[in-house]
Predicted model as a PDB file, atoms N, CA, C, CB and O in Angstrom, pLDDT in the B-factor column:
MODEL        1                                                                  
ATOM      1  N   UNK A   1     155.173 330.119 145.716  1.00 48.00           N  
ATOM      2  CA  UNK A   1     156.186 331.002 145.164  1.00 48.00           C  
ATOM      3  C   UNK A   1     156.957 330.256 144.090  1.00 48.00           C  
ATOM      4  CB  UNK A   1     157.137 331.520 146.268  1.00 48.00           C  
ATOM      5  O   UNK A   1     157.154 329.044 144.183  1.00 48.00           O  
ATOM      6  N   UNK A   2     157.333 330.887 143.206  1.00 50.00           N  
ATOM      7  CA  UNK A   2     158.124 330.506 142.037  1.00 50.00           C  
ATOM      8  C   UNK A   2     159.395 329.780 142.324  1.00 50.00           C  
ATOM      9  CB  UNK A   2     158.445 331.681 141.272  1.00 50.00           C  
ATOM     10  O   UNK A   2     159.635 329.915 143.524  1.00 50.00           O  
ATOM     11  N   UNK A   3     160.429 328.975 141.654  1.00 55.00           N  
ATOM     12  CA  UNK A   3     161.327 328.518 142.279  1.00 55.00           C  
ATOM     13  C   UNK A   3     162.500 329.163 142.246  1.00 55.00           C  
ATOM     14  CB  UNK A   3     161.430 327.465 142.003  1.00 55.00           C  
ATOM     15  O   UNK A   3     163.573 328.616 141.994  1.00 55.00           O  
ATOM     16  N   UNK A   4     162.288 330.766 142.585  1.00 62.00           N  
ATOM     17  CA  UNK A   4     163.138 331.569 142.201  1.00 62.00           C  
ATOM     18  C   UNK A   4     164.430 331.311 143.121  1.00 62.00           C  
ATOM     19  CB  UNK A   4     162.549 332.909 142.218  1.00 62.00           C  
ATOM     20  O   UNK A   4     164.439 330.491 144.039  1.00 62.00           O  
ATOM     21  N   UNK A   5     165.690 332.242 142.698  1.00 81.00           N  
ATOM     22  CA  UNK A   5     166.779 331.931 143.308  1.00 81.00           C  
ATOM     23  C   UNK A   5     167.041 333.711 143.886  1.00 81.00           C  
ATOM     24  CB  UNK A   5     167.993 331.065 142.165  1.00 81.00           C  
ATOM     25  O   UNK A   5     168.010 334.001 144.588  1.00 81.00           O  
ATOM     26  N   UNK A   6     166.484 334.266 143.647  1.00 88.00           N  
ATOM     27  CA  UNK A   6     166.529 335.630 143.347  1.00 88.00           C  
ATOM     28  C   UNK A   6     165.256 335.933 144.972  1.00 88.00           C  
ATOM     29  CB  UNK A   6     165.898 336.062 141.277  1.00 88.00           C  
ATOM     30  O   UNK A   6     164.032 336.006 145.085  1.00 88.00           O  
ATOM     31  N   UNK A   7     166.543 336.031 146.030  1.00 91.00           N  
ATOM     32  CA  UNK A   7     165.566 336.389 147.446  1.00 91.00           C  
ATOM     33  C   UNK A   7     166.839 337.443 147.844  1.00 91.00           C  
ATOM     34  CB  UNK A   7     165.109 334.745 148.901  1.00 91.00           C  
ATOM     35  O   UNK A   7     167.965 337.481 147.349  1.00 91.00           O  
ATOM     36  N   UNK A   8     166.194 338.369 149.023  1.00 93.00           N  
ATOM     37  CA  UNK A   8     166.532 339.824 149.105  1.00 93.00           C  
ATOM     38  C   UNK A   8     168.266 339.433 149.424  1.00 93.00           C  
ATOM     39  CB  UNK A   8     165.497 340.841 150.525  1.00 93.00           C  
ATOM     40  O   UNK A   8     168.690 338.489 150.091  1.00 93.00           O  
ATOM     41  N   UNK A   9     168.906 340.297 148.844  1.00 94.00           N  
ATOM     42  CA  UNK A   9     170.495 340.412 149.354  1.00 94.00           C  
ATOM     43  C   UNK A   9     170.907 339.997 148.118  1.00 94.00           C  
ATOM     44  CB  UNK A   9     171.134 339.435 150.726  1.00 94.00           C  
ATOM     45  O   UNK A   9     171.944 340.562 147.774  1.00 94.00           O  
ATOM     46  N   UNK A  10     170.309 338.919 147.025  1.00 94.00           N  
ATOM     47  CA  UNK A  10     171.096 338.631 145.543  1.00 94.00           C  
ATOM     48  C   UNK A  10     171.599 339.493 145.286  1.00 94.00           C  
ATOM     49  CB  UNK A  10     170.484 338.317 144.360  1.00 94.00           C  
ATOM     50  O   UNK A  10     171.024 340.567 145.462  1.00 94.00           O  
ATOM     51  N   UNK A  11     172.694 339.467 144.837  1.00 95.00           N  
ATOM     52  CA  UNK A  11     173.201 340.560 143.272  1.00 95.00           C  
ATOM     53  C   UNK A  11     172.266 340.167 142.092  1.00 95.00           C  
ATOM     54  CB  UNK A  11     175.105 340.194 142.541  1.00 95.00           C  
ATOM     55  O   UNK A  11     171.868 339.059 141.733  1.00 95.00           O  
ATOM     56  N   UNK A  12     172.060 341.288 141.651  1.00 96.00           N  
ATOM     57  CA  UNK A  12     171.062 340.979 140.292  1.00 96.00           C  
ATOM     58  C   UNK A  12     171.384 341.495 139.410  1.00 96.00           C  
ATOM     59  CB  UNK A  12     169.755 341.292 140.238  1.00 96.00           C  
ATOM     60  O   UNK A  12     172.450 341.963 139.811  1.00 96.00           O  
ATOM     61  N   UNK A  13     171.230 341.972 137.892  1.00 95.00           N  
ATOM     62  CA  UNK A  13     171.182 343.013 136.774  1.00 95.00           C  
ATOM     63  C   UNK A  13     170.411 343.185 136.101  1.00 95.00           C  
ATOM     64  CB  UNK A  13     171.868 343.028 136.040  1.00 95.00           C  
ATOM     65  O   UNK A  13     170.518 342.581 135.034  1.00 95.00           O  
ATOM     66  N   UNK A  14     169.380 343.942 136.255  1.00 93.00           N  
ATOM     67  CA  UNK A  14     168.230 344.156 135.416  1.00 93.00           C  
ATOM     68  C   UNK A  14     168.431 345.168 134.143  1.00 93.00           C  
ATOM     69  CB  UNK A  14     167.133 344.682 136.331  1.00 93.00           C  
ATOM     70  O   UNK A  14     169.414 345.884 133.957  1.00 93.00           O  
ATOM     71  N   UNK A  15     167.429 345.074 133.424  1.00 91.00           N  
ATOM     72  CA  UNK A  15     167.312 346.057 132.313  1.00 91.00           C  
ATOM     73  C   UNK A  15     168.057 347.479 132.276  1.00 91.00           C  
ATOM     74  CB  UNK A  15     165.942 346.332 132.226  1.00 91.00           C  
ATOM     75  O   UNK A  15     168.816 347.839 131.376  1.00 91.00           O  
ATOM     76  N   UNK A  16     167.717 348.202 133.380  1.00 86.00           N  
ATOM     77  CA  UNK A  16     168.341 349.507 133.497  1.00 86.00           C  
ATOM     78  C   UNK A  16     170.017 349.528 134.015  1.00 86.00           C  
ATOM     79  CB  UNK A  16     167.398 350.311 134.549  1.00 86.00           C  
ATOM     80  O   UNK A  16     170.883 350.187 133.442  1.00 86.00           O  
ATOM     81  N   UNK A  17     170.267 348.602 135.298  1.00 92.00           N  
ATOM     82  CA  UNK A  17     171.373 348.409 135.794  1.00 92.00           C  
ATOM     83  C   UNK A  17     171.564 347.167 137.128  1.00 92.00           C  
ATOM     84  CB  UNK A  17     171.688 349.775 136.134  1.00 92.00           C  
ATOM     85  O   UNK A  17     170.675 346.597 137.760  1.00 92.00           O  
ATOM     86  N   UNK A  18     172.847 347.051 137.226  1.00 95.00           N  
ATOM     87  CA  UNK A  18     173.202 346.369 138.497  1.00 95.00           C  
ATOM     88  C   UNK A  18     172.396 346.896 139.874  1.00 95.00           C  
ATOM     89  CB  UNK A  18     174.777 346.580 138.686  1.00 95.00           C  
ATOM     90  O   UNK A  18     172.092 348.073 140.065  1.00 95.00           O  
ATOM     91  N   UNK A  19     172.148 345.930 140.679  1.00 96.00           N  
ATOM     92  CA  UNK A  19     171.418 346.246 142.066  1.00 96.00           C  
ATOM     93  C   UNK A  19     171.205 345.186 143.299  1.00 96.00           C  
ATOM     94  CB  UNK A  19     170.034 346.646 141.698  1.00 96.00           C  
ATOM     95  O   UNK A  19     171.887 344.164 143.221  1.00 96.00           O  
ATOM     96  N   UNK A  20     170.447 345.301 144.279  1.00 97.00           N  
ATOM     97  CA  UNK A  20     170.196 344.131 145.016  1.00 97.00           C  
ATOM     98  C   UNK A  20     169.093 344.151 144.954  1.00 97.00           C  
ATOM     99  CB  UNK A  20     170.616 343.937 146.224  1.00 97.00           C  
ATOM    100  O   UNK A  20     168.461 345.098 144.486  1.00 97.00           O  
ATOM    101  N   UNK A  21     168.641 343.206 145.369  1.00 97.00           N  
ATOM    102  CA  UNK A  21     167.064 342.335 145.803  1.00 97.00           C  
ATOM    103  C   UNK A  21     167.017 342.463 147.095  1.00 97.00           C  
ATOM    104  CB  UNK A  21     166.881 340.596 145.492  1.00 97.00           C  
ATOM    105  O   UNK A  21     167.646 341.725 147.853  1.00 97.00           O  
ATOM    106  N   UNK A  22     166.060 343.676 147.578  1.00 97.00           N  
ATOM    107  CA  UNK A  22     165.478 344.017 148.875  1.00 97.00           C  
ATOM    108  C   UNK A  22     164.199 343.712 149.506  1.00 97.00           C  
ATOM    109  CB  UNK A  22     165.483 345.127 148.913  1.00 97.00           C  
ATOM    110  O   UNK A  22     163.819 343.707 150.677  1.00 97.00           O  
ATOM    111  N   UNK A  23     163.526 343.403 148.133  1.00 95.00           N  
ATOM    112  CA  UNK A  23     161.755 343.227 148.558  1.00 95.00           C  
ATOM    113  C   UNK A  23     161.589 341.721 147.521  1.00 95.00           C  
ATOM    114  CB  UNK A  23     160.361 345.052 147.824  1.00 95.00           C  
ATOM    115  O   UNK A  23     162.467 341.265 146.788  1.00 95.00           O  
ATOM    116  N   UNK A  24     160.338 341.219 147.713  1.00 94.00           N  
ATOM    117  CA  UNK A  24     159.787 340.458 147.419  1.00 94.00           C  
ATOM    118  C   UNK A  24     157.859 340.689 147.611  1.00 94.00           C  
ATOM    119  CB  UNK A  24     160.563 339.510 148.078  1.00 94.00           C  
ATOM    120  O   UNK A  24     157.321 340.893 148.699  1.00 94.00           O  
ATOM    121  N   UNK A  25     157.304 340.614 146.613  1.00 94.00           N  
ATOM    122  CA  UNK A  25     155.643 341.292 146.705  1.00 94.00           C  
ATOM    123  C   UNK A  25     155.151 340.111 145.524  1.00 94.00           C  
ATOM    124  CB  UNK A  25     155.368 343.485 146.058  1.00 94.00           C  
ATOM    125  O   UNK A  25     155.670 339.729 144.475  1.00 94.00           O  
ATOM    126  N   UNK A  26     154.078 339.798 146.139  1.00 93.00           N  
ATOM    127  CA  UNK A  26     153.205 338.985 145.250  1.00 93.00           C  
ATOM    128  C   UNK A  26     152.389 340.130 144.560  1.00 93.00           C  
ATOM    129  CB  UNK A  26     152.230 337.833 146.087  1.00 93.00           C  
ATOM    130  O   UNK A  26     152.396 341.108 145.307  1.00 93.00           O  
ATOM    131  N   UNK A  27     151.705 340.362 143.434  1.00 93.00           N  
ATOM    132  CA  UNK A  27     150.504 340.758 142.596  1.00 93.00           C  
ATOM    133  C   UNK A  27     149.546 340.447 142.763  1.00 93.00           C  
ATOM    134  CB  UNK A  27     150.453 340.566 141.591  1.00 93.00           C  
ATOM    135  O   UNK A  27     149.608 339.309 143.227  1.00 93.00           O  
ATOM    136  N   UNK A  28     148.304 340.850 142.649  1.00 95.00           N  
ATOM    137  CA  UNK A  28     146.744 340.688 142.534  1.00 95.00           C  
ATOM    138  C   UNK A  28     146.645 339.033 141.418  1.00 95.00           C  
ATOM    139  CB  UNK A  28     145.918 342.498 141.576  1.00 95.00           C  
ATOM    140  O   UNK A  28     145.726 338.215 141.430  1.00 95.00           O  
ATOM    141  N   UNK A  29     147.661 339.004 140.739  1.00 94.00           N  
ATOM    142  CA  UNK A  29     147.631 338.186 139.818  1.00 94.00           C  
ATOM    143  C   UNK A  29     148.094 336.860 140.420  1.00 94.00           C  
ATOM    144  CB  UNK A  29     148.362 338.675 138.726  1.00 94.00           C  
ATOM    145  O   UNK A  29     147.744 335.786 139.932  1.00 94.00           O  
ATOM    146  N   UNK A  30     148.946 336.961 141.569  1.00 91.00           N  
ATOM    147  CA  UNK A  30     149.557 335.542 142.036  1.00 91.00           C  
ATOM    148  C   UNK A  30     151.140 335.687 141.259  1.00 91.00           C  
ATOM    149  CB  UNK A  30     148.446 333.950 141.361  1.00 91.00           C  
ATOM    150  O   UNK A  30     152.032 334.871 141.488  1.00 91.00           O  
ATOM    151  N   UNK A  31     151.280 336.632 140.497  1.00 91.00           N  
ATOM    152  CA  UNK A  31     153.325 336.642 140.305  1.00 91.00           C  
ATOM    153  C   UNK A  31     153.527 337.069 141.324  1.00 91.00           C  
ATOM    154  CB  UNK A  31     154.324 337.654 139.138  1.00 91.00           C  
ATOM    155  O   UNK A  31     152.716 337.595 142.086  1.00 91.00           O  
ATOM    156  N   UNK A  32     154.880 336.861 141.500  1.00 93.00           N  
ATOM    157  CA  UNK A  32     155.788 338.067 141.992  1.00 93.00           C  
ATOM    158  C   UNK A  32     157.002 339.033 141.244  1.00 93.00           C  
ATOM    159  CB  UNK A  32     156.450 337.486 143.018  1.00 93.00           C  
ATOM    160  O   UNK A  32     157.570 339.032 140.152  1.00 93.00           O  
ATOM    161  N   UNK A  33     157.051 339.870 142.521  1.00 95.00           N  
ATOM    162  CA  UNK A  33     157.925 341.113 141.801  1.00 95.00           C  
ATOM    163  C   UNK A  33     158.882 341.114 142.734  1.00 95.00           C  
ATOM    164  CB  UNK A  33     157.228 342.696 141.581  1.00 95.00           C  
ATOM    165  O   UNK A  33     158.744 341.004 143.952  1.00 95.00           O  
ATOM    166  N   UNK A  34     160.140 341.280 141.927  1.00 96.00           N  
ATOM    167  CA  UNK A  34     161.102 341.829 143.108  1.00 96.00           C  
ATOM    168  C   UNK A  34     161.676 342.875 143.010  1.00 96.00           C  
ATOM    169  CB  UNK A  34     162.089 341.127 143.429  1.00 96.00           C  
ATOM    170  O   UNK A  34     162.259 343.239 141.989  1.00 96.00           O  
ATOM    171  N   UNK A  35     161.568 343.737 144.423  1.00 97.00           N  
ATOM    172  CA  UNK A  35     161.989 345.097 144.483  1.00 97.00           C  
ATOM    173  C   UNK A  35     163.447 345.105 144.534  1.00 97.00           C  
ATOM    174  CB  UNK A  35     161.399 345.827 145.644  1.00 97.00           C  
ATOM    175  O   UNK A  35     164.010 344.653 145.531  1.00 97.00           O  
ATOM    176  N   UNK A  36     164.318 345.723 143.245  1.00 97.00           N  
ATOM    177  CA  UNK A  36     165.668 345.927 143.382  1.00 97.00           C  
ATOM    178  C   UNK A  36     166.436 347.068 143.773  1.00 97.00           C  
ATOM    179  CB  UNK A  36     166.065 345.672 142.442  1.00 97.00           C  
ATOM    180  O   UNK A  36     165.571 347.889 143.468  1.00 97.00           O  
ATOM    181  N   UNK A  37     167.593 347.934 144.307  1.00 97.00           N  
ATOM    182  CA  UNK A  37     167.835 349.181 145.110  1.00 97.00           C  
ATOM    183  C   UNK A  37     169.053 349.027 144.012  1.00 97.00           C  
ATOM    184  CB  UNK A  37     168.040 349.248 147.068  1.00 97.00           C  
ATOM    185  O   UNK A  37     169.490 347.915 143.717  1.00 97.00           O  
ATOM    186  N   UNK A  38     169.407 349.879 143.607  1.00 94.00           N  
ATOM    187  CA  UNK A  38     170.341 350.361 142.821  1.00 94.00           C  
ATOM    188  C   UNK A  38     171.490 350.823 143.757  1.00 94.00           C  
ATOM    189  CB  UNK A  38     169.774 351.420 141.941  1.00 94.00           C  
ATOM    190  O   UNK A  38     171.499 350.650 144.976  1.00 94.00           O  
ATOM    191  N   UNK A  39     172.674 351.569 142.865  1.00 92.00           N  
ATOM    192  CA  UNK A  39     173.561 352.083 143.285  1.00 92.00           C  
ATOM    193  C   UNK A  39     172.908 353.567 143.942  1.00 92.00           C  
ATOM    194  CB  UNK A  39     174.584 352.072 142.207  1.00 92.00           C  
ATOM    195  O   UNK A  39     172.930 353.886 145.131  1.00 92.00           O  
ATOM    196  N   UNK A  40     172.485 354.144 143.107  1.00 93.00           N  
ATOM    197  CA  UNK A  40     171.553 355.350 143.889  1.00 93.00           C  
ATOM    198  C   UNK A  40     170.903 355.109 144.752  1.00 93.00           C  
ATOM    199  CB  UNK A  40     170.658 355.993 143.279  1.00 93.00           C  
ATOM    200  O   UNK A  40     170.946 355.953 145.647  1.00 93.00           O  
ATOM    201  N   UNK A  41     170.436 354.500 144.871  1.00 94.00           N  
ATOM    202  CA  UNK A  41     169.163 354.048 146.159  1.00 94.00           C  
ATOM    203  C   UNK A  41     167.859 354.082 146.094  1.00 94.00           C  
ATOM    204  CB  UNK A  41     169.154 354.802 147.295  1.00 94.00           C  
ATOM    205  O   UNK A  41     167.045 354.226 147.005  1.00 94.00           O  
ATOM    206  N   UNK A  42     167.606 353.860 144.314  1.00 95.00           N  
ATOM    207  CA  UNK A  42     166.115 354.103 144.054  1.00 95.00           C  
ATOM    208  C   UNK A  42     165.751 352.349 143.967  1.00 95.00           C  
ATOM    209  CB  UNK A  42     165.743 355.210 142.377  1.00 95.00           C  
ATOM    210  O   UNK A  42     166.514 351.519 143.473  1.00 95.00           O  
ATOM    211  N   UNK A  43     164.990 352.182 144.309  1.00 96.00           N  
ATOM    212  CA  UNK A  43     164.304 350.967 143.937  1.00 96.00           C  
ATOM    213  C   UNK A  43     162.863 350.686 143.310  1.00 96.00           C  
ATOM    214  CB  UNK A  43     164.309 350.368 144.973  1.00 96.00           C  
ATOM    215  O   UNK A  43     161.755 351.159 143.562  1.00 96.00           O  
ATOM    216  N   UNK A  44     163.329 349.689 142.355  1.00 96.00           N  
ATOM    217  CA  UNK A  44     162.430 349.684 141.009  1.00 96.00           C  
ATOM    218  C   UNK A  44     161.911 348.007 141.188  1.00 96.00           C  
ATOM    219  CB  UNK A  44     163.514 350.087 139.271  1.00 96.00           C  
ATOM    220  O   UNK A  44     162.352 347.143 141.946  1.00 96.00           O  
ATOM    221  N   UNK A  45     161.045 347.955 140.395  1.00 96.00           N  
ATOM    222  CA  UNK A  45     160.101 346.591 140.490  1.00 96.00           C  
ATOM    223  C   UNK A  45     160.510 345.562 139.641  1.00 96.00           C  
ATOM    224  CB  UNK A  45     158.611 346.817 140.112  1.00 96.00           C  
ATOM    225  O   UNK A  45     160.788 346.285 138.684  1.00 96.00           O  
ATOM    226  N   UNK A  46     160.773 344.388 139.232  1.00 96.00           N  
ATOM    227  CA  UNK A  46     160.774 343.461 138.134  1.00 96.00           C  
ATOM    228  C   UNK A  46     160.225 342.017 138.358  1.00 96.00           C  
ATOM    229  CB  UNK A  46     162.115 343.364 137.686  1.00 96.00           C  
ATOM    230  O   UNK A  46     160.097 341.324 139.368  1.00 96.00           O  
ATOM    231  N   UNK A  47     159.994 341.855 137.248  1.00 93.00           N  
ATOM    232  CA  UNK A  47     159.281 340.196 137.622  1.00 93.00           C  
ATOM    233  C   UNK A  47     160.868 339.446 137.385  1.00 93.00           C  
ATOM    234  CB  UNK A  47     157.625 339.413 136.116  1.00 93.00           C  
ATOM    235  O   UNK A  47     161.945 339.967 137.095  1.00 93.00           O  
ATOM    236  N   UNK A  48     160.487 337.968 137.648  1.00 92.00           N  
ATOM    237  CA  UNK A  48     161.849 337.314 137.437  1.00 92.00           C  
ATOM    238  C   UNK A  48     162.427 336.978 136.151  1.00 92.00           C  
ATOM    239  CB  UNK A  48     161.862 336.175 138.058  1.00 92.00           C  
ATOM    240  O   UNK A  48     163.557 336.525 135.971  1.00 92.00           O  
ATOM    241  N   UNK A  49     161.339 337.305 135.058  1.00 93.00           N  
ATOM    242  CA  UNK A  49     162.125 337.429 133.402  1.00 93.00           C  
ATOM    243  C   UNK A  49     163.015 338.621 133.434  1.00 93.00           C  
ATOM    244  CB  UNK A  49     160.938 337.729 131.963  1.00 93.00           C  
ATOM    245  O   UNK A  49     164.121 338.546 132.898  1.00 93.00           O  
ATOM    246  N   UNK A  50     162.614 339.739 134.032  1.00 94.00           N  
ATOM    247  CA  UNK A  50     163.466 340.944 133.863  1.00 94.00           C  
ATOM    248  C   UNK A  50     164.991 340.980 134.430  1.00 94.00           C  
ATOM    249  CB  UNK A  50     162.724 342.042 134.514  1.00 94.00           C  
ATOM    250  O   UNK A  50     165.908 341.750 134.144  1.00 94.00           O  
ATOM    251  N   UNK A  51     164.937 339.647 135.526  1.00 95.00           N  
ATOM    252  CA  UNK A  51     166.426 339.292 136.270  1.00 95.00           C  
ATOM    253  C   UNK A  51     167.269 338.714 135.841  1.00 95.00           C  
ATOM    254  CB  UNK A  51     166.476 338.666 137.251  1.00 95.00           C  
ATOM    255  O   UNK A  51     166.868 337.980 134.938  1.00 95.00           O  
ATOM    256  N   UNK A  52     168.598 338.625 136.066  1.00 94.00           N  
ATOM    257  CA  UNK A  52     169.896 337.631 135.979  1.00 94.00           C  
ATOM    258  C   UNK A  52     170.534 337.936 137.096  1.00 94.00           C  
ATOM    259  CB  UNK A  52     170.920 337.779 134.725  1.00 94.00           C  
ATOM    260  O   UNK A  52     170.612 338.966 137.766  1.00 94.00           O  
ATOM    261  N   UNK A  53     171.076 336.641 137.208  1.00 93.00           N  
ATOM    262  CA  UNK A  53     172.331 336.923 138.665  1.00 93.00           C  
ATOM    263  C   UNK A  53     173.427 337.554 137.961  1.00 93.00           C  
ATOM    264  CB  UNK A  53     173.103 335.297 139.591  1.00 93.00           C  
ATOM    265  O   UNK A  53     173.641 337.548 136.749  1.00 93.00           O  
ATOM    266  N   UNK A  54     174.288 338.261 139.163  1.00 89.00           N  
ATOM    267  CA  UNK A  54     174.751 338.880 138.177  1.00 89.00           C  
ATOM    268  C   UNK A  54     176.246 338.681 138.839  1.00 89.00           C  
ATOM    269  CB  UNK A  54     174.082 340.376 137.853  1.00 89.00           C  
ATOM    270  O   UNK A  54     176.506 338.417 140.012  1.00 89.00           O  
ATOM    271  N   UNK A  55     176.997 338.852 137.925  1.00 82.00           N  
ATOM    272  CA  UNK A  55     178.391 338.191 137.603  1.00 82.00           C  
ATOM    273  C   UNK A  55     179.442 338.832 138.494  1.00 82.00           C  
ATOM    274  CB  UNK A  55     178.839 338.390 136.012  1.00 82.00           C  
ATOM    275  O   UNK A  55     179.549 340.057 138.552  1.00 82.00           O  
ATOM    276  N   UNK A  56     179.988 338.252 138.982  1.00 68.00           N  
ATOM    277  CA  UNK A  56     181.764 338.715 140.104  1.00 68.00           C  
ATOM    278  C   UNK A  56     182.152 339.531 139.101  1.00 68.00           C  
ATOM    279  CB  UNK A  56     183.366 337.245 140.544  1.00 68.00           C  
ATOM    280  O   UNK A  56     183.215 340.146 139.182  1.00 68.00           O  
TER     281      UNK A  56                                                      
ENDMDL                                                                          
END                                                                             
């Protein structure tokens, strides 16, 4: 696994919006993705370029 810092419960902010990190899934490829849950409660996929921690 990557030496990510970004495991389920982070605060994160991705592209679309603020969320948490609920999932964690490897790819056919050997990345991973992490599944983030929004304020709505949809949860969307990103690799760890698409992440930042995200700020108090």
């Amino acid at each position: 696994m990557s030496e990510s810092i970004f495991t389920p419960g982070a605060e994160v902010t991705t592209p679309r919006r603020r969320g948490e990190v609920v999932d964690v899934r490897a790819t056919a490829s050997g990345k991973f993705v992490f599944g983030v849950e929004d304020i709505d409660g949809e949860v969307r996929y990103f690799t760890e370029r698409a992440l930042r921690l995200a700020r108090e």
